[in-house]
Steps between C-alpha positions, in 0.01 A plus 500: 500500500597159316600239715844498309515886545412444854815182521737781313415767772552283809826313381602841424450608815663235687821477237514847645532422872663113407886590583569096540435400129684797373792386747474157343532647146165387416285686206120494485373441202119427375221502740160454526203377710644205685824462319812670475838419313870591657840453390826487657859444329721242712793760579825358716337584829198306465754181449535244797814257585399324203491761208146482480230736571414532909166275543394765744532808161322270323199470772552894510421531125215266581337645781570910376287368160237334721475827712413696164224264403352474822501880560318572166173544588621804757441300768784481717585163523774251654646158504325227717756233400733446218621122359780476230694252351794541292547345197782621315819705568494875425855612366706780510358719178167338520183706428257357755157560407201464771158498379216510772150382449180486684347166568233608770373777694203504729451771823855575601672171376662427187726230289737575301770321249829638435718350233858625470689442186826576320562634147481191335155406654650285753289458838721574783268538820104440504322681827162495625437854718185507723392824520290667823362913425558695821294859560668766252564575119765630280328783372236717521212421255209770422183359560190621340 
């Protein structure tokens, strides 16, 4: 198995059991080993007192994309610690577009980037997820 066939199979498998993103509205889109893309369009709901886009959907777009790249390997894996910063306001009608990326992994601890942006390119939120694997997978792989 490729390591992108193995990312596919275990971000299947937890988009399967992930009721929370699909609640949200998000979609998963591309994945692969240590990185995984997810959108979500800025419906009325998601709005706070100020018209724009609820900082905590936004971290929820954030940390749902870091969950997929962390949990690529088929290693079941969750957050240490999460740090975001906002940088622009989502709107109403926005496509928000989350793009997580591997910076480190060693034993059962990993960095990761997140970037969100909207469909002009515009950065929104950038996140840093620190990742810790617990006992468990996703799947079950054949071994030889």
């Amino acid at each position: 198995m490729t390591p992108k066939d193995r990312a596919e199979n275990a971000c299947r498998a937890m988009w399967d059991n992930d009721q929370s993103s699909k609640w949200f509205g998000m979609e998963l889109g591309e994945v692969d080993e240590g990185r995984a893309t997810m959108t979500l369009t800025v419906m009325p709901h998601h709005c706070n007192g100020h018209a724009i886009c609820h900082g905590g959907v936004i971290f929820a777009l954030a940390d749902s994309t870091f969950a997929f790249a962390c949990n690529s390997r088929n290693q079941s894996t969750v957050a240490q610690h999460n740090m975001i910063s906002f940088l622009a306001p989502g709107k109403e009608g926005d496509v928000l577009t989350a793009v997580a990326e591997e910076l480190y992994i060693k034993g059962r601890s990993g960095i990761y980037d997140i970037t969100v942006t909207n469909q002009d390119g515009t950065r929104i939120a950038e996140m840093r997820g620190m990742s810790r694997a617990i006992p468990g997978t996703l799947f079950e792989e054949e071994t030889k």
